[in-house]
Every structure is written in C-alpha cells, then in structure tokens.
C-alpha positions in Angstrom: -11.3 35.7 -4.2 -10.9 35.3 -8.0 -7.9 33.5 -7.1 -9.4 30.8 -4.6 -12.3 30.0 -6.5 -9.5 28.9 -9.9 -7.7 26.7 -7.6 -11.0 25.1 -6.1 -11.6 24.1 -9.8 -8.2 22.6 -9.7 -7.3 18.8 -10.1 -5.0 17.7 -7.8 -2.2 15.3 -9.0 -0.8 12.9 -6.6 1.7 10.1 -7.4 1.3 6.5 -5.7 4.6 4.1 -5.5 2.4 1.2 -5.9 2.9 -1.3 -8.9 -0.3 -2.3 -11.3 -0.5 -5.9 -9.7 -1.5 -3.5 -6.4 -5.0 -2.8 -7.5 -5.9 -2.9 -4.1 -4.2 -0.4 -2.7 -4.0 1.6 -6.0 -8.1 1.8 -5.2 -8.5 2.2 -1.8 -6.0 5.4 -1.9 -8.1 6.7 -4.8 -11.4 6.5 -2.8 -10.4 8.1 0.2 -8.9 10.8 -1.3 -11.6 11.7 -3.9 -13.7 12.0 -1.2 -11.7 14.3 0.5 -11.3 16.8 -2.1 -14.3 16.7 -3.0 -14.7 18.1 0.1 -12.5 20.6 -0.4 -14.1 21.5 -3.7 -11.4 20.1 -5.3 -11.1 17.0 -7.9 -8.0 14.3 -7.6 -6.5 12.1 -10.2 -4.6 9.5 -8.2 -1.8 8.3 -10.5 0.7 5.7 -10.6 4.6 6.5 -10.9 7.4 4.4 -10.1 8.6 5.1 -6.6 11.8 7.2 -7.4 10.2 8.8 -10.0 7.1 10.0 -7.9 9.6 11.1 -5.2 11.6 13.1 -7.7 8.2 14.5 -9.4 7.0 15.5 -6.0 10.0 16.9 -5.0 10.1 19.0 -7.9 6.4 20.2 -7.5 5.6 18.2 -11.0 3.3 16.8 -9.4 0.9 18.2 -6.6 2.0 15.6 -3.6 2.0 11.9 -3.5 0.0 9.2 -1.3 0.8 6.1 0.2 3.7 6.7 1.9 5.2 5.9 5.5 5.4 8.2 8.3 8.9 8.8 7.9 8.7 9.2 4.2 8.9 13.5 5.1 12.5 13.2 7.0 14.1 12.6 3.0 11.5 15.0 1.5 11.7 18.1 3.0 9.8 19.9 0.1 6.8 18.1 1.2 4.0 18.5 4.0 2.8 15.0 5.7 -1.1 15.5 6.1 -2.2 13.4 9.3 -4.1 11.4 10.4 -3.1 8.4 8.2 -5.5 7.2 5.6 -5.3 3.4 6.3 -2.2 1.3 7.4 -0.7 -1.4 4.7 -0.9 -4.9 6.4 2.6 -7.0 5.2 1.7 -10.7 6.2 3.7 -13.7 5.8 1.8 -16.9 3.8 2.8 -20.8 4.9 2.2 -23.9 5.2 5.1 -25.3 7.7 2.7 -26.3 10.5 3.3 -24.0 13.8 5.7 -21.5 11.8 4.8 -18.0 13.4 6.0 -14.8 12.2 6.0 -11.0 13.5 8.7 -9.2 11.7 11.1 -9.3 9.2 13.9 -10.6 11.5 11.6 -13.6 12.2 13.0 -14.8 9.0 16.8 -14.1 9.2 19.1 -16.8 9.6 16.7 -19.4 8.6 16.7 -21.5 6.0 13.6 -20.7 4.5 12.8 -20.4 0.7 11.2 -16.6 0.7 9.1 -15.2 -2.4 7.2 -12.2 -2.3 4.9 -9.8 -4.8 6.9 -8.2 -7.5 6.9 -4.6 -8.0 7.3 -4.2 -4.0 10.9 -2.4 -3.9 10.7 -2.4 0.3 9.8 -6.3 0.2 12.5 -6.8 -2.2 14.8 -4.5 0.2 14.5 -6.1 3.3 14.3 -9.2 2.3 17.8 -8.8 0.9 18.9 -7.6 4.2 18.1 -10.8 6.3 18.4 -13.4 3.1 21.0 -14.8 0.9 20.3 -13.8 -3.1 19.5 -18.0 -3.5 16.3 -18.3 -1.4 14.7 -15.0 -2.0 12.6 -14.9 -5.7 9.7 -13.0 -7.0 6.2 -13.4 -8.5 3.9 -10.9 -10.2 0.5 -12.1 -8.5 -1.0 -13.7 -4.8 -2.8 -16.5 -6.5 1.2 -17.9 -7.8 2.7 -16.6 -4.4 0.2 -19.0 -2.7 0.1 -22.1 -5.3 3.9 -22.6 -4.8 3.3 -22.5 -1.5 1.0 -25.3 -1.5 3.2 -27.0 -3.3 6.0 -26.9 -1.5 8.4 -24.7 -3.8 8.5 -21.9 -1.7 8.5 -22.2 2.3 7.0 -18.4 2.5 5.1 -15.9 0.7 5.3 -12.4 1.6 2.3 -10.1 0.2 -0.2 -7.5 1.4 -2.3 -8.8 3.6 -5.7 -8.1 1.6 -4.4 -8.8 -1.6 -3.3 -12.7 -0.2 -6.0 -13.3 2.0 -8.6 -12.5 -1.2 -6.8 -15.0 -2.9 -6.5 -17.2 -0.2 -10.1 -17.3 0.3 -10.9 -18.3 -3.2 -7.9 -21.2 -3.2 -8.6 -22.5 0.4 -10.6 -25.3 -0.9 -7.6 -26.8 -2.8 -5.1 -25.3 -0.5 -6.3 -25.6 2.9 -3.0 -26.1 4.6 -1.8 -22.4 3.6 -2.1 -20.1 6.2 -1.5 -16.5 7.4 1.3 -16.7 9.4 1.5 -13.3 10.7 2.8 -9.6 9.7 6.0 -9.2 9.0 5.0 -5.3 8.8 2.1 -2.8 9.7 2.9 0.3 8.0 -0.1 3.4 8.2 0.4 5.4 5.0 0.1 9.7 4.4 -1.2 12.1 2.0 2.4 14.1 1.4 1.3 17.7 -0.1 4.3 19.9 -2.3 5.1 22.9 -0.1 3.5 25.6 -2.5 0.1 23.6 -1.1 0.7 23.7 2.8 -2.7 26.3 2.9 -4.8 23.0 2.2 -3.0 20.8 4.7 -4.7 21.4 8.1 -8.3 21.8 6.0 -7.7 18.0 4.6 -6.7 16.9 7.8 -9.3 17.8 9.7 -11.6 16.2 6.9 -9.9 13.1 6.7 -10.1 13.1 10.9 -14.0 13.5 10.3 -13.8 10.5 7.5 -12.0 8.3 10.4 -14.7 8.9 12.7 -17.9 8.7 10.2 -16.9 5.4 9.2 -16.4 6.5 5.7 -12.6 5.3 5.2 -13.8 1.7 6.2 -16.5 2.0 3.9 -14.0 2.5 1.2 -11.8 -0.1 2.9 -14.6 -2.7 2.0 -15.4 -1.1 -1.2 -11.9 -1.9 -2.6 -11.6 -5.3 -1.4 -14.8 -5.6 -2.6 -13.6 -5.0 -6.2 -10.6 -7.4 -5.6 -13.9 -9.9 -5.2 -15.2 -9.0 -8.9 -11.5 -9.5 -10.3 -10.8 -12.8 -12.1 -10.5 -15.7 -10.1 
C-alpha cells in the first residue's frame, strides 16, 4: 500500500508534438488531462517536445507517455499503451478566397495549381503537402493571422491550419477580409493519451474517467475554455 500511495503523489510527464505557435491545442490537451489525474490522485505536467524527440523519450520511458497523437501512432510504438476514448479530434481546414473552391482532403489539392501555405511547426502539414505538391507552390508561416492576410491578398491561393486556431483569427479579420473563407477539412484526426508500458495498471482507470468526462460535458467545457484563451491572445 506504501507503494500506491508514493505513486498517487506522482507527477505524470507527458510529451505533446505540438509547436509553441499551437497554443490551442498545447491548452486544451493540458486541461483535459489535468482533470483526469486529478482524478486519479495524480498531478500532470503536459510538456512540449519536438515530435521525434517525444517519440524517442517516450519510447525510452524518459518520459511517462505522450498526448496528442493519432490512433495509429501505437502500431510504430509498441512500448506504449493507447488510452481510449480520444480526448478531442484535431480539425485540419483549408482557408480561401477562390469563390466556390471546396475542399475535403488532401488529394483535393493535388494536381492543381494552387499556391499552398500552411502553419509552421506542423511536420504532417508540411509532409503531405509535399506529397501532392511541387517544392515551388508549397511555403510556410509561423501564425493564422499571416496565413489568412496573404490570403486576402491574393499571394497565396490556400491556407492550411487548425481549424480553431484560423477560424479565431478569422473571426477577428473578417471585417477587412470578408472574402476568406473556410473551405473545408482537409483532415479530422481524434488524438490519444499514449501511456509507457511500465504504466498500463493506470490505463483502463483513465479510460474509464476520460469516458465519464465525454459524457459529463467536461471535455467541451475545456474545449471552450481553450479557445476561449485564444480570445484573450493579442489580436
């Protein structure tokens, strides 16, 4: 018993892949999964590490487990345990102006001629893009608000972003911008707690707590919560 009751004053480290410009989704991972351990007793520090470091850390048992990953993050990581449900699913949209343009998926885009930019930092965006694209209309910016300005004016044909983060910024540009639009998701991608091995005891405990936090409303609340500090950012 002496045992359990050291770990239950334990702080769980978990590694996120998302870059600093992400605050959304650096906060809304944070939130759910305080309140989860705190359910458990336990106390979380949700930390940021570049994606192949975090893997490797993980991997290693460095760190406790990461967060924010896909569903089929565990068939590369066999050292880990995927924790289901997901917490909340990551929303890629597609920002335009081209009157009419619709998009739903990645392959929407290939073959075209379209000038594509997309958030910085996102190493999948970056990826796939490069898969449908030539090198000469794919760049990069570090925030939405640039993403959607060039946009507007016309130096890029698309902007590829979270959904949440864009659509803030959207919101606040839309009276100078109003021709930019949401032009649909290129990708809807739920994301997982991943636990190291040496923790698979806690695994079915968080799951059914995070199952509960579904239900109760409580993961929305923190949904709203995060965005709701995007709000207080900087305009």
């Amino acid at each position: 018993m002496h045992g359990t009751a050291a770990i239950a004053r334990d702080t769980m480290l978990l590694a996120h892949p998302y870059p600093k410009e992400a605050t959304y989704a650096a906060r809304v991972l944070s939130l759910i999964c305080s309140e989860a351990f705190q359910q458990l007793n336990m106390d979380v520090e949700v930390r940021l590490y570049p994606p192949l470091r975090g893997a490797l850390e993980a991997e290693a048992g460095n760190v406790d487990g990461e967060v924010g990953r896909a569903y089929t993050y565990l068939d590369t990581h066999p050292h880990l345990i995927r924790v289901e449900p997901s917490l909340i699913s990551f929303r890629v949209a597609a920002f335009a102006r081209t009157p009419g343009l619709r998009i739903t998926g990645w392959d929407n885009l290939k073959g075209t001629a379209y000038r594509v930019e997309y958030r910085s930092g996102y190493s999948t965006f970056k990826a796939r893009l490069e898969q449908i694209l030539p090198p000469q209309q794919i760049s990069s910016v570090v925030d939405s608000k640039v993403g959607l300005q060039n946009v507007a004016l016309g130096r890029t044909d698309v902007f590829i972003d979270l959904e949440e983060n864009a659509q803030l910024q959207l919101g606040r540009l839309q009276n100078r911008y109003a021709h930019v639009y949401n032009a649909g998701l290129v990708q809807d991608t739920p994301v997982y707690i991943y636990l190291h091995k040496r923790h698979a005891a806690l695994a079915p405990r968080l799951a059914e707590i995070l199952s509960r936090m579904k239900a109760s409303g409580a993961i929305n609340r923190h949904i709203a919560t995060a965005l709701s500090d995007e709000h207080g950012g900087s305009p």
